[in-house]
C-alpha positions as CSV (number, residue, x, y, z in Angstrom):
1,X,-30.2,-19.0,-8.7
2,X,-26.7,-20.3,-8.7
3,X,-25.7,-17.5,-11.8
4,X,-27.5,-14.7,-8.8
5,X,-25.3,-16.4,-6.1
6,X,-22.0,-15.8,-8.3
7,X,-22.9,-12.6,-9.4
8,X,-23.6,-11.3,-5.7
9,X,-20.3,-12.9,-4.8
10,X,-18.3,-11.3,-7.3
11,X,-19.9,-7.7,-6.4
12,X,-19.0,-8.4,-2.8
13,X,-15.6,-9.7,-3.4
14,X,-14.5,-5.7,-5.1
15,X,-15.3,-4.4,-1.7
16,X,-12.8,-4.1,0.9
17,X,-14.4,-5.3,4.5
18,X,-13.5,-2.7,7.4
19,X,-14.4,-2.5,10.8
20,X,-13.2,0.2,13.4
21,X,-12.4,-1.2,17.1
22,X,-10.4,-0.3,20.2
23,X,-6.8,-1.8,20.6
24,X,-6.6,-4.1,23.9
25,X,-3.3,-5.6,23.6
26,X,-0.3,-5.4,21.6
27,X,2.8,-7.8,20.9
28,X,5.7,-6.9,18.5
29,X,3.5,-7.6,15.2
30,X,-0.2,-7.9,16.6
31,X,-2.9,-6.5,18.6
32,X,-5.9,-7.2,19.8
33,X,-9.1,-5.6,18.6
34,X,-12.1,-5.4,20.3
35,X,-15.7,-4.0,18.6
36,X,-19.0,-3.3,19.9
37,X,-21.5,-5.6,18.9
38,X,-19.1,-7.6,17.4
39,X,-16.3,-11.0,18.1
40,X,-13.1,-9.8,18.9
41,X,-10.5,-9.7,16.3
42,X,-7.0,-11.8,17.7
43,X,-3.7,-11.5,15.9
44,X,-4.6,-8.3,13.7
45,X,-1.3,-7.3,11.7
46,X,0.8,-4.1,12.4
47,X,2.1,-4.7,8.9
48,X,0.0,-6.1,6.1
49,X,2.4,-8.6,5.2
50,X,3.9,-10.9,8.1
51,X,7.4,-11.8,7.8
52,X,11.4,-11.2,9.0
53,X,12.2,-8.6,6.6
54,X,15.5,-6.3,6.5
55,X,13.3,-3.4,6.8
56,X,10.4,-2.1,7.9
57,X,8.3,0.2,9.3
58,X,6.1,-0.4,12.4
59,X,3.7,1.9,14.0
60,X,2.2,0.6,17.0
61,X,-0.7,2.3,18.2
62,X,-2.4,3.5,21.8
63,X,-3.8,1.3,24.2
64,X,-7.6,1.9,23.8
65,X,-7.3,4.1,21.2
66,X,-10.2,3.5,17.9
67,X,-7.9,1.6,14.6
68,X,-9.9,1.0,11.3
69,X,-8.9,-2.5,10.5
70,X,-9.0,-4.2,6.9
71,X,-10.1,-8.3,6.1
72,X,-7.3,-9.6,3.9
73,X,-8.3,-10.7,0.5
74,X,-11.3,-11.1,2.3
75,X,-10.8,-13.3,4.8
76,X,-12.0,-12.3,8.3
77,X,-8.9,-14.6,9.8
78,X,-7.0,-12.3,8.6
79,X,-6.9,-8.9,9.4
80,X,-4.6,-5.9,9.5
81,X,-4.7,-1.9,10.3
82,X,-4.8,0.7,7.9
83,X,-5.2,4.2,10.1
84,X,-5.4,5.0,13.9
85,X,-6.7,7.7,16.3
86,X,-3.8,7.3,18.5
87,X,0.0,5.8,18.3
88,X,2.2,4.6,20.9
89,X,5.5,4.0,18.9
90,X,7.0,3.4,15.8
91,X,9.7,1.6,14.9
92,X,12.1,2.1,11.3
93,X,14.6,-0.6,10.4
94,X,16.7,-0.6,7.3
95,X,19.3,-3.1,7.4
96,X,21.0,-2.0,10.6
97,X,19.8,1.5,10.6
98,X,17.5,1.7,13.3
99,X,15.2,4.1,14.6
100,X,12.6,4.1,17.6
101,X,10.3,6.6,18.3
102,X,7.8,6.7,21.2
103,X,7.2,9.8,24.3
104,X,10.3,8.7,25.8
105,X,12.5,10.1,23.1
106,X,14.0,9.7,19.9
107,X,16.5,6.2,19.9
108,X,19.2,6.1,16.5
109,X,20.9,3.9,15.9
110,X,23.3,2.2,13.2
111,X,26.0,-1.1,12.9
112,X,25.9,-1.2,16.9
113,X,26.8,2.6,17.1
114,X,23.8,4.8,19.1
115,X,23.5,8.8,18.4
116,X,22.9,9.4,22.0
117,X,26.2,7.6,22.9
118,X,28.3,9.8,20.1
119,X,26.6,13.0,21.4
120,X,27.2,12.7,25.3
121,X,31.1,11.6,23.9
122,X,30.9,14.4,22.4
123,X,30.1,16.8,25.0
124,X,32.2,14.9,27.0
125,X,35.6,15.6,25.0
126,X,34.8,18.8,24.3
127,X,34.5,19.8,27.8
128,X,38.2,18.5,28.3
129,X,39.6,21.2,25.9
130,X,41.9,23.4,27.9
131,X,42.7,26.9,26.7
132,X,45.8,28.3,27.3
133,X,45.1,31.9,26.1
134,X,41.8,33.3,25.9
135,X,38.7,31.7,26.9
136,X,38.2,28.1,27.6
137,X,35.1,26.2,27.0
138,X,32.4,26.8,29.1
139,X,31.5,23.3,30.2
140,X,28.6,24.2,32.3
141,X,26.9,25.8,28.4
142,X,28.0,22.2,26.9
143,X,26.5,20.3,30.0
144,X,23.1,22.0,29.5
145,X,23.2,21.5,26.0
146,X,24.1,17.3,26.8
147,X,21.1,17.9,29.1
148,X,18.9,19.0,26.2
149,X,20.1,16.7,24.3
150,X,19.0,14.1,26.3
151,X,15.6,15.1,26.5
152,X,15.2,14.2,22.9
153,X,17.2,11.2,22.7
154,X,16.5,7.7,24.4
């Protein structure tokens, strides 16, 4: 019996355990699964490996939307995503390059310097240029395209 046991154990151990839930809460580098029919799964990783790394890449996904979540080296404490229906944000950090993605825009960012900021500076100079002969800049054209601009960038 205890040779069946071990060889049942070892079979089992080569799968991986999944289990596909909605997202109720999120913090920077957990969420909250619940599953029908099933306990509720607290403190499941964004990132497979938990840690303060110089870089990473975070995707944070929907409230309510369905994640397929993975045991880690089979242990049902610990848990992490591997795909989503739905994301809210994600998040890139190498070193200080930084960018942050979510329906609010596009934020980029690197050693304390934002692209949004250099753009509308920019704009901003360029609309000071005066022309003595011929024609000068046509600041309401650059002020649309800052608008634009802004659209895209957070």
């Amino acid at each position: 019996m205890e040779e069946f046991v071990r060889a049942i154990n070892s079979v089992s151990k080569k799968y991986l355990k999944t289990s596909i839930g909605k997202v109720t809460e999120i913090t920077e580098t957990t969420c909250t699964v619940e599953r029908e029919h099933l306990s509720e799964l607290l403190d499941v990783r964004l990132n497979a490996v938990v840690g303060d790394f110089e870089s990473s890449f975070i995707v944070y996904p929907k409230i309510n939307s369905e994640v397929l979540v993975v045991e880690i080296e089979n242990n049902p404490q610990e848990t992490a995503i591997i795909k989503y229906t739905e994301i809210d944000r994600v998040t890139i950090q190498i070193d200080e390059f930084e960018v942050d993605c979510n329906k609010q825009g596009l934020s980029v960012g690197n050693k304390g310097e934002s692209f949004k900021t250099i753009v509308n500076d920019l704009i901003d100079e360029l609309n000071k240029i005066l022309v003595i002969q011929g024609n000068t800049i046509n600041v309401p054209a650059m002020n649309a395209i800052k608008k634009r601009f802004n659209k895209v960038l957070k």
